[in-house]
NUFISE-520735 format. One record per residue (C-alpha): x negated, y negated, z negated. Coordinates in pm, whole numbers, plus 50000, padded with zeros to 5 digits. Each point is the difference from the previous one (the first is absolute). Example, Ala and Ser with C-alpha at 12.3 -4.5 7.8 and 13.67 -1.06 7.14 Angstrom:
BEGIN
487705045049220
498634965650066
This chain:
BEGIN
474685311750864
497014979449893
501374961249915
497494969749953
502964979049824
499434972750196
503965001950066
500634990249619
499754968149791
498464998949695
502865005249810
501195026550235
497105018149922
500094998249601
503275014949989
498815030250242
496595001749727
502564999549727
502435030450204
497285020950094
497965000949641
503455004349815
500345027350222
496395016150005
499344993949595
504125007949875
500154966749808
502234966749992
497914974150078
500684963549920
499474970450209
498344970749897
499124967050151
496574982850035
501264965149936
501495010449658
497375029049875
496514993150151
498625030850204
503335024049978
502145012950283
501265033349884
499325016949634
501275030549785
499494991149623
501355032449794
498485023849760
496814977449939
499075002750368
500044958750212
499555012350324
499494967950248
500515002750342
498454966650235
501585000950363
498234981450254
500654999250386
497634972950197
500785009550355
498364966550155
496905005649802
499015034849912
497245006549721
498554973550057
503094981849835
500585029649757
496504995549869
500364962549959
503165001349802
499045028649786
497424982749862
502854976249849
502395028349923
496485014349781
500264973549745
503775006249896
499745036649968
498285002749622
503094978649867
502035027950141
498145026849815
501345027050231
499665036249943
499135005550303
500524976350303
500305006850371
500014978550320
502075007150278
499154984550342
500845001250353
496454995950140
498435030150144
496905010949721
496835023050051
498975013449681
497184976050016
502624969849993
501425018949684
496944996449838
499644965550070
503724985749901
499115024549682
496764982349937
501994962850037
502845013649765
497555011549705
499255029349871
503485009649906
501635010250348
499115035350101
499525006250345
502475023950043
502724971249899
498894976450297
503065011450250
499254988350359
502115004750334
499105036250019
501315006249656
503554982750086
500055018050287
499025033749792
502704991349771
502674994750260
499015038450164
500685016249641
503104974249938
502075000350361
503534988849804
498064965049915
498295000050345
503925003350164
501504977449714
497964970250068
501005000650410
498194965950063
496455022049935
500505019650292
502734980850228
497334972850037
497445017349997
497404995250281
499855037450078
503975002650071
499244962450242
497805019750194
502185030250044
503014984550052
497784977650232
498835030750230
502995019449994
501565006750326
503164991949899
499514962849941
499494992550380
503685007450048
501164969049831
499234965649911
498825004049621
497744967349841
498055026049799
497504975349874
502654977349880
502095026449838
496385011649821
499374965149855
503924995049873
500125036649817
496434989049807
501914970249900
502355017649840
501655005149646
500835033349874
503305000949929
503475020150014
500884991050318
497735021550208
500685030849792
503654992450014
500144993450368
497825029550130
501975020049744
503214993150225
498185005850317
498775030449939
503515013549881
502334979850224
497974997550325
500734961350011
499524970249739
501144967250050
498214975749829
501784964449945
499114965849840
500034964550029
497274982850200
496465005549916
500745023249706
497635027350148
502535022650232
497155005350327
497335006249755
501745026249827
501135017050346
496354997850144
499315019049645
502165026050120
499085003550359
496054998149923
500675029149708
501465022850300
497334990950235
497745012949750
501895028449987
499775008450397
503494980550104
500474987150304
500964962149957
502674982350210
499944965649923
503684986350174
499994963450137
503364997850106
502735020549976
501215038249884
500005012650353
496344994150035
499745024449719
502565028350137
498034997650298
496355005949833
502135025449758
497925036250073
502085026349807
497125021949820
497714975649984
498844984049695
501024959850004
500504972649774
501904973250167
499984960949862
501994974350094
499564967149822
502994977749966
502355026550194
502984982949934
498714964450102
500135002150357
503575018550023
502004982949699
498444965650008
502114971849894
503384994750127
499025027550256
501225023849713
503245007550131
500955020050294
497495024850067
500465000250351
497075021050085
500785023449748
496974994249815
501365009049674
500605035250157
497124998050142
498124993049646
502145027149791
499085027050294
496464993449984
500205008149640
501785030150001
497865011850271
496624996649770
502135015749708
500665026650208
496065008350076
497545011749707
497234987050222
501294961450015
500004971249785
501204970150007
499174963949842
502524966750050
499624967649859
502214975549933
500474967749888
502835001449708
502574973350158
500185021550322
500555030249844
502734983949811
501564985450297
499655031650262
501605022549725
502564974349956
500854999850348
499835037050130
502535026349860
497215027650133
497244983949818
502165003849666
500785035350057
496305010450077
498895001749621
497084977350067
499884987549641
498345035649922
497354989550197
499364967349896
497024984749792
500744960949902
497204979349946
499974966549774
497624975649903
501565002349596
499505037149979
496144991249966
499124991949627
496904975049897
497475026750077
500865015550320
500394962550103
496414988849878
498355032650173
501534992650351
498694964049956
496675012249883
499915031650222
500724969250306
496774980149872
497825029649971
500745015450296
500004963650213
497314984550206
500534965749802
496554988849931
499325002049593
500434957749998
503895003850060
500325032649748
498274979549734
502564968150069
502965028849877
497915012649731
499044963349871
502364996549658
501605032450080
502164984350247
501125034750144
502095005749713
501754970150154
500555014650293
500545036649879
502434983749750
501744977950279
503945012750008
499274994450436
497185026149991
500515021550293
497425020250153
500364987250298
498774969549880
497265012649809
498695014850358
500364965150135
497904981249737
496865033150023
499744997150367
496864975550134
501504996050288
502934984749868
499134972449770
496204996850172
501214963150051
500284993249640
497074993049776
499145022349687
500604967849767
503564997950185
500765034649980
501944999149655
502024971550122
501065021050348
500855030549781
501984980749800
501864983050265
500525032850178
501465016249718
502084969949888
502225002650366
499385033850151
503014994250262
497965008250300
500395037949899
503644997249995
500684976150242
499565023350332
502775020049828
502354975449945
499554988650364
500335029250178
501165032149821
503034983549748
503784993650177
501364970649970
502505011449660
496615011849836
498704967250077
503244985849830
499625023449713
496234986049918
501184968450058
502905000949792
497875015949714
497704975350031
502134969849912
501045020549709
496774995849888
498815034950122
502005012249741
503805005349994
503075028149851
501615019550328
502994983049896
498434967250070
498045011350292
502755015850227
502254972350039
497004972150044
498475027450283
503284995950172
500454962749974
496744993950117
499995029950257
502684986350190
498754964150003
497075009750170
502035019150212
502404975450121
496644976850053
497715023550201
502355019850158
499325033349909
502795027549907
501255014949682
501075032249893
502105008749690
497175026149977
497124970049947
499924998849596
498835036649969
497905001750294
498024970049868
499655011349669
499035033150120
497434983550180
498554980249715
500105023049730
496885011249871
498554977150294
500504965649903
502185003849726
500975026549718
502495003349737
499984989649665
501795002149683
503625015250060
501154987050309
497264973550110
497834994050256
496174980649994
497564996350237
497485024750028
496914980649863
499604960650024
498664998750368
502855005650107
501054964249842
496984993750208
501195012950298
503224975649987
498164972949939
498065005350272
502995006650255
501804964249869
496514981150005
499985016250389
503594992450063
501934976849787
502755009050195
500525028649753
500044974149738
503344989250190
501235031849996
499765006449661
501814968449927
502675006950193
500575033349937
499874992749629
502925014149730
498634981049699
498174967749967
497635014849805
498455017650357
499704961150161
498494988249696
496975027250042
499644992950381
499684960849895
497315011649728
498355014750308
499694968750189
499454979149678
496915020849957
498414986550309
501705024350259
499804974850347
503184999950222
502365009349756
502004967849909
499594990150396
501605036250058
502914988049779
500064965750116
500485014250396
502955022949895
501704969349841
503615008849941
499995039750010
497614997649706
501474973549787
503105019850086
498615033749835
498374981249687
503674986149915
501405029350008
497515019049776
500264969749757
503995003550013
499915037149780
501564994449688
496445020549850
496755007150101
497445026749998
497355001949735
497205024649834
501305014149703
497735021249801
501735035950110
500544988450365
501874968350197
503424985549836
502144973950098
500894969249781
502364974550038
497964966250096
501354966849961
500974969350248
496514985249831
497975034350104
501104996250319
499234962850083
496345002549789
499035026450256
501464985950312
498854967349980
495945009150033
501325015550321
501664973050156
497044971349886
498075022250176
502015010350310
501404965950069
502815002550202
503644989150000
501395034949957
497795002949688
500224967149896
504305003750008
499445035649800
498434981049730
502244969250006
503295029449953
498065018749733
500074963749809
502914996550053
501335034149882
497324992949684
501604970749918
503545006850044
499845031749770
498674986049681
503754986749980
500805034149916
496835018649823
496844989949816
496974996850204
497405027949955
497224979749825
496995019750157
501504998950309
500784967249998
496534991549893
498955014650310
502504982050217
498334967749866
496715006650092
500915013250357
501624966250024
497134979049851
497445017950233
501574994350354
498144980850202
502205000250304
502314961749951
503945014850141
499615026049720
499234976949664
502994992849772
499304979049775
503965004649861
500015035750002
496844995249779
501164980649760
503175022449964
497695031549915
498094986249743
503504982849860
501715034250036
496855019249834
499274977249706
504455007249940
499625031249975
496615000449783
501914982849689
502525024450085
497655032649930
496655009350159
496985026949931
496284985849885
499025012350384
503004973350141
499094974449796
496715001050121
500385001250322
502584967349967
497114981349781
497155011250295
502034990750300
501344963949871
498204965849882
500654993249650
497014971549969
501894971350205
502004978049801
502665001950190
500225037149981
500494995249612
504165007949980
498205037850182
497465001449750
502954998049771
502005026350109
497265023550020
499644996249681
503315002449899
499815033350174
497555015049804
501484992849676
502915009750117
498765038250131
496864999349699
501645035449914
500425013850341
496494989450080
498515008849654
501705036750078
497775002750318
497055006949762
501675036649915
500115003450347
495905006150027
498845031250146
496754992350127
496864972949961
501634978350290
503225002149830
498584982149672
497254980150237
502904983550187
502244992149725
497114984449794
499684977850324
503364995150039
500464988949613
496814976450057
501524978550322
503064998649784
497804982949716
497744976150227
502984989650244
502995001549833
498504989049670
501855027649790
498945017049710
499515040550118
497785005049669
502165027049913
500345014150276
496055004150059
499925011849596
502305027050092
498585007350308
496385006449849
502025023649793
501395021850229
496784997450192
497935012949741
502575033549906
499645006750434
496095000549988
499895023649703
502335021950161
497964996750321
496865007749825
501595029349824
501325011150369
496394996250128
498345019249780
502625029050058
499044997650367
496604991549952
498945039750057
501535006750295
499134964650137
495765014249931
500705032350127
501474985450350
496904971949975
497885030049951
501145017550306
500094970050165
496514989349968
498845042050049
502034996850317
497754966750116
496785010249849
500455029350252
500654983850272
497004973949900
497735030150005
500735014450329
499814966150134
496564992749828
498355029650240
500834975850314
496794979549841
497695028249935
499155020050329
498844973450140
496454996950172
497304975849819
């Protein structure tokens, strides 16, 4: 087969030069980059010999464009001093060409080291394992299009060959096709399964335009298994797809049952291709359906379909294979050069390769013309950003129409965790909130629904972490949420109200606090079922919080409790909330007959209470008891951090605020040990940053004497930055080496970039 490359990038087609002259000349050769070393691509530099090898492509504008760079390239060749140097081109050369790129080179190129198309393709005759390694050369290839175009078999079935054409040239070599073909050809069938937009079609069309090469006869299904038994011809050489197969039969709370059959009908179908040498068979499926049909269907579980399965995700692409699907998107798009050059201005597509919400998905949205031909090129940055920043849209359609209504709960419930939560946290909130939403929207429950929806979810919206936790599977799906509440603030309700710990309500008000419209008039409509749910999440004796190995629960005080309710209730505004707050007071109050108040805490009480706006929640009285009851127990003991946050919260200039100014003083002397001990407490710059603050408020508004304190403090400051110096230094290798790599890995990536700008017309 003759090629003309035209089916490779630039990059693409350095890393075939490289595999086909390794191959041909029996040497290692290593890769360099233009933006770092001037004139280099590939070179072998042992045994006195620097052998340079310059790869150029220029598709759009032949020799003409070879001959006009060259003439640059020419000028950075003697400060190579090669041995011998050779140029390696796509373009199709006469000898007479030869000569002239020879003649523009200098007299140091020999003719015979000019490589043109017909060489390559030369090269790839004598070499067939690199010609069948590097599947893009010949999958995409224009002479396999027209083949596949005129064969006989493609009339039978609705195949957009074109399409499939452009998507496979867009592609980035990788395990996944090897792997999946690998399973096809031994198994008969592959399922391939991912979360939205992670690339599932694509690699299926791979699979089915491979065996249309081949001679297969394609059956593309549209709508169910029985359209393929019926098209099934025993002897005949098929390759069946189905994309999304289990999205039509086990879509959302339409999971259970089976009615029809269809998950007979599905494991049938599958033995039946196993069964015949001369069928194959290609599923895809999105990984939350999967999750939820196995869950379901006893047969399903017994089939073995694991065996056949190839998962796809968006984190098992590293910073390379991300950049080259970007770049392989731009090089392969019609946008017009103005909109490639806004995403190569400041190297903003390491932004965007770098983005933790790349998907390709949405790298295909931002390359296609007809797609963003509304915005302008000095706009284009801005919409890319935007897109990537909330990227619900591609999970939204799933959410709506292909989760139940427990693996809704389950993403909901995981989200008000934070999108992050320990299974022993998760399972009970699921439930809580589960049934709330049950008992409001009237649908059923099964005892059945906390494994179904996780079954669903795994790997699809969320995946485990750590020992027994659970995150979401990348932060669109935060995203997503967002989206849903900012659609519905009804679901703000329902999170409310099916809350177990306050800590839930507190990120749903966060939500609304951050500009989310409809929220507080969602809670405000619900009234009493609300302020119901709130006081009883506010009643546990301890609440959740982030520990540094995973959630714990701590005790929280009568102070906790009324500092984080009251921002609710100002806000809110109605008697059920306002007659929370007034018994939280209360309880406050009452209990400091019996226990010290929790200075920090209480702290935060008072400036809840010193903040509300809204008149039949002030209390003057229960302010002045706070501070009373928090400037007791400061002469009784407290920590630098307490003291501080006494001195910041209260007015010590007034006159009549003298007899506090006294007994925060009185404090400090009476605790100058405690808080002098704080200093050994130091284990990082903050640490000794906000004790020399603290120990400098003390000075200017309590009018004590910290001198020795700040000596001391200098002291112990002093013996941490050697240490940390030494420590530095220690690491200070590995940190270059990882710098090093890091900067290799960019400069790459700048490189095959950089070729976006040069085969460009004059």
């Amino acid at each position: 087969m003759q090629y003309d490359f035209q089916q490779l990038s630039p990059h693409d087609l350095e890393i075939l030069a490289r595999d086909l002259l390794q191959a041909d000349w029996g040497v290692v050769l290593e890769s360099f980059k233009t933006g770092r070393d001037g004139g280099i691509d590939l070179r072998y530099a042992r045994g006195g010999n620097n052998l340079v090898v310059q790869v150029k492509h220029y598709v759009r504008t032949g020799l003409a464009g070879l001959l006009r760079d060259l003439k640059v390239e020419a000028g950075k060749i003697p400060a190579l001093k090669p041995s011998r140097y050779v140029l390696v081109t796509s373009v199709p050369l006469s000898p007479a060409n030869k000569q002239a790129i020879a003649a523009v080179l200098g007299g140091g190129l020999a003719i015979g080291d000019v490589l043109g198309q017909e060489d390559l393709n030369n090269f790839l005759g004598r070499h067939p394992e690199v010609e069948h390694r590097h599947y893009k050369l010949w999958l995409a290839s224009r002479a396999v299009l027209d083949r596949v175009l005129h064969s006989d078999v493609i009339t039978q079935t609705e195949f957009q060959i074109e399409k499939i054409h452009a998507t496979i040239r867009r592609n980035v070599r990788s395990d996944a096709y090897s792997n999946a073909l690998k399973i096809l050809e031994q198994n008969r069938v592959v399922i391939i399964s991912g979360a939205p937009g992670v690339g599932k079609t694509t690699l299926a069309s791979m699979l089915l335009y491979t065996h249309l090469e081949r001679g297969w006869e394609p059956v593309v299904i549209r709508r169910d298994l029985a359209e393929g038994q019926k098209l099934f011809q025993r002897g005949k050489r098929q390759i069946f797809q189905f994309d999304d197969f289990m999205g039509a039969t086990f879509l959302g709370d339409h999971a259970s049952g089976f009615l029809r059959n269809e998950d007979r009908l599905i494991t049938d179908f599958i033995e039946m291709v196993r069964a015949s040498p001369n069928a194959r068979l290609v599923l895809t499926t999105r990984e939350h359906i999967f999750g939820q049909a196995v869950a379901a269907s006893e047969r399903l579980r017994q089939a073995g379909l694991d065996g056949h399965r190839i998962v796809l995700r968006v984190g098992d692409y590293n910073f390379g294979q991300k950049a080259q699907i970007l770049y392989n998107h731009l090089y392969f798009s019609d946008l017009p050069d103005a909109y490639r050059d806004a995403l190569l201005r400041s190297d903003f597509y390491l932004e965007v390769v770098r983005h933790p919400k790349f998907n390709p998905r949405l790298i295909e949205w931002l390359s296609s013309f007809s797609r963003i031909r509304s915005i302008s090129p000095s706009g284009y940055q801005d919409f890319v950003r935007n897109l990537l920043r909330d990227p619900s849209e591609v999970w939204l359609h799933a959410y709506d129409h292909q989760l139940s209504d427990a693996g809704r709960s389950l993403l909901l419930t995981l989200y008000s965790h934070g999108g992050k939560a320990e299974g022993v946290v998760l399972q009970p909130t699921f439930k809580k909130l589960h049934k709330a939403r049950a008992m409001r929207w009237g649908f059923p429950r099964k005892p059945e629904d906390w494994a179904t929806a996780m079954a669903e979810l795994q790997n699809a919206f969320l995946r485990p972490t750590g020992r027994n936790a659970f995150e979401v599977l990348d932060p669109s799906v935060i995203d997503l949420v967002n989206a849903v509440i900012r659609r519905a603030p009804e679901n703000a309700v329902d999170l409310v109200v099916g809350a177990v710990d306050f800590s839930q309500i507190e990120r749903v008000w966060k939500i609304s606090e951050s500009g989310v419209q409809g929220i507080k008039a969602a809670l405000i409509q619900s009234g009493g079922v609300v302020a119901a749910s709130i006081e009883s999440a506010i009643a546990r004796s301890h609440r959740l919080v982030e520990l540094q190995n995973g959630a714990g629960l701590i005790a929280w005080t009568e102070e906790a409790r009324f500092a984080a309710f009251v921002p609710l209730a100002d806000a809110v505004r109605t008697k059920e909330m306002r007659d929370i707050a007034k018994s939280l007071g209360g309880d406050m109050s009452s209990s400091w007959r019996g226990r010290a108040i929790s200075i920090i805490d209480g702290v935060d009480a008072l400036r809840a209470l010193e903040r509300v706006s809204w008149e039949p929640l002030r209390s003057p009285k229960l302010e002045q008891e706070l501070i009373e009851q928090l400037l007791k127990q400061a002469q009784v003991s407290c920590r630098s951090v307490e003291l501080s946050e006494i001195v910041s919260v209260l007015d010590l200039e007034e006159p009549r605020n003298a007899p506090r100014l006294a007994a925060l003083q009185a404090a400090f002397e009476n605790s100058r040990y405690q808080i002098a001990s704080d200093i050994d407490e130091c284990r990082k710059e903050e640490d000794f940053k906000g004790l020399r603050g603290a120990y400098e408020l003390f000075a200017s508004s309590l009018g004590v004497d910290v001198s020795p304190e700040l000596e001391r403090l200098e002291e112990v400051y002093a013996e941490y930055t050697d240490y940390e110096e030494q420590r530095a230094e220690g690491m200070m290798d590995e940190y270059r080496d990882r710098q090093r790599e890091s900067r290799h890995s960019e400069d790459s990536v700048r490189d095959m970039f950089g070729s976006l700008r040069s085969d460009r017309a004059d």
